[in-house]
C-alpha positions as CSV (number, residue, x, y, z in Angstrom):
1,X,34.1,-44.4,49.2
2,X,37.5,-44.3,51.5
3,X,40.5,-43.5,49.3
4,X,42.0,-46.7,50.3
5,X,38.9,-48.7,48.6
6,X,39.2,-46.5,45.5
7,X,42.9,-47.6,45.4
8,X,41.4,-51.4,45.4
9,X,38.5,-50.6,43.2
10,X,40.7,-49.0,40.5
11,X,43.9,-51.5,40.6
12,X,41.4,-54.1,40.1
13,X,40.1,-52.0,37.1
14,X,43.0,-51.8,35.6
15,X,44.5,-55.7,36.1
16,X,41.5,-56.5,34.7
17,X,39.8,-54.3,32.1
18,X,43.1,-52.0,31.3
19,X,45.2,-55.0,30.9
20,X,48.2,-53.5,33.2
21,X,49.4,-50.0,34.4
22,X,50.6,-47.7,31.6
23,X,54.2,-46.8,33.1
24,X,54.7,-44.1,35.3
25,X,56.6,-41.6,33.2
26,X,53.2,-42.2,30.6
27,X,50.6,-41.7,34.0
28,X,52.3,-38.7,34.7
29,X,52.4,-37.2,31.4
30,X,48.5,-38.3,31.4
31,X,47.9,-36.6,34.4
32,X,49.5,-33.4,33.5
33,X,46.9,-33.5,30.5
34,X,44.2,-34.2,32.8
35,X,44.9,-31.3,34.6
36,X,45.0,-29.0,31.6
37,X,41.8,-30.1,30.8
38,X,40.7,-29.1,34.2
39,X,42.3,-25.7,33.7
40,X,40.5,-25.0,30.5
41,X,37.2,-25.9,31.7
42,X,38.2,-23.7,34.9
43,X,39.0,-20.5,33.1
44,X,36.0,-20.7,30.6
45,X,33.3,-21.1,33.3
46,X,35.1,-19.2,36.1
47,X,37.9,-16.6,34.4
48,X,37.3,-14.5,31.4
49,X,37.6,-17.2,28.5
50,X,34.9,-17.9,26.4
51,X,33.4,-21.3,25.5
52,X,33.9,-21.9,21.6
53,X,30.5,-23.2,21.2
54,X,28.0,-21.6,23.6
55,X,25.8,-25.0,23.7
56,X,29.2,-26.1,25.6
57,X,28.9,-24.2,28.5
58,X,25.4,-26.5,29.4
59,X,27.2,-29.1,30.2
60,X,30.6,-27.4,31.9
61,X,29.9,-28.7,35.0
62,X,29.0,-32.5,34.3
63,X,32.2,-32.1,31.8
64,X,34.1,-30.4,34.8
65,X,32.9,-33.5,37.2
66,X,34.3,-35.8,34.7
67,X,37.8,-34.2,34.3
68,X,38.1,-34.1,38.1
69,X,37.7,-37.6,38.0
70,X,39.9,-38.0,35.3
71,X,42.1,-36.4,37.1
72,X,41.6,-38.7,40.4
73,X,41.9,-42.1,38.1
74,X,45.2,-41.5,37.1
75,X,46.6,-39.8,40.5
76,X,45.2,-43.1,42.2
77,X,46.7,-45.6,39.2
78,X,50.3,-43.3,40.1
79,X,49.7,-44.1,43.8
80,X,49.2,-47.8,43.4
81,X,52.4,-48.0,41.1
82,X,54.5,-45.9,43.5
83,X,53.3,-47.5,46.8
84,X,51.6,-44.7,48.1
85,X,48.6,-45.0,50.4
86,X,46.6,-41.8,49.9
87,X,44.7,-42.5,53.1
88,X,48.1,-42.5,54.9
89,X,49.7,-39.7,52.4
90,X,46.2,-37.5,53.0
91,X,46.3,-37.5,56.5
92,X,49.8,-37.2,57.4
93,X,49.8,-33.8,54.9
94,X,46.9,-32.6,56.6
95,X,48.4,-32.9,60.0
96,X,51.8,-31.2,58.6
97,X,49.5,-28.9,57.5
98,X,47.6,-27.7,60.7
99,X,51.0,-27.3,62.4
100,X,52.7,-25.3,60.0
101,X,49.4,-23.0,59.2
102,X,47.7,-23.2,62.9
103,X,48.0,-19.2,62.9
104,X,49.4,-18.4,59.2
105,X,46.2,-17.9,57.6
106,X,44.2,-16.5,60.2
107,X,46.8,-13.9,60.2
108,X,46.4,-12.8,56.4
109,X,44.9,-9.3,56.1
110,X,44.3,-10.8,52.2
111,X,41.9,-13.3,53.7
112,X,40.0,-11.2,55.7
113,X,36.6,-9.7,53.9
């Protein structure tokens, strides 16, 4: 899927299953929440938390999956409100990118193994 179709798929989601756009002070506050919830899967199957419930850590990474695209859904529904097309947005940041880090990282003794 192309990110411009997901913009498509998920505006029409929303004019017609979510009844309209939440506003975008809400979406952002959503997708800051979102994002936590990616952090606390991340530090309990990757850093040194613990799940609560052991049984939880059997289904981390279908849960983890799911958060991502939690976290997706609401960066696209603040995109559509905002006018931003992420195809555009994506490539233009990658190009910016490639010129400003062309030798940066190569040059990182900490990158090196």
């Amino acid at each position: 899927m192309e990110l411009s179709e997901a913009q498509r798929i998920v505006d029409q989601w929303i004019t017609t299953i979510g009844v309209k756009y939440y506003g975008e002070l809400t979406n952002t506050a959503i997708l800051m929440e979102e994002t936590g919830e990616v952090a606390r899967l991340m530090a309990r199957m990757y850093g040194e938390q613990s799940f609560k419930n052991p049984k939880d850590a059997d289904t981390a990474k279908d849960d983890l999956a799911d958060e991502f695209a939690d976290v997706l859904f609401v960066l696209i529904c603040l995109a559509n409100q905002t006018g931003v097309d992420l195809t555009d947005a994506l490539r233009k940041n990658l190009d910016k990118k490639t010129r400003r880090d062309a030798t940066r990282h190569k040059n990182n003794p900490k990158l090196r193994d």
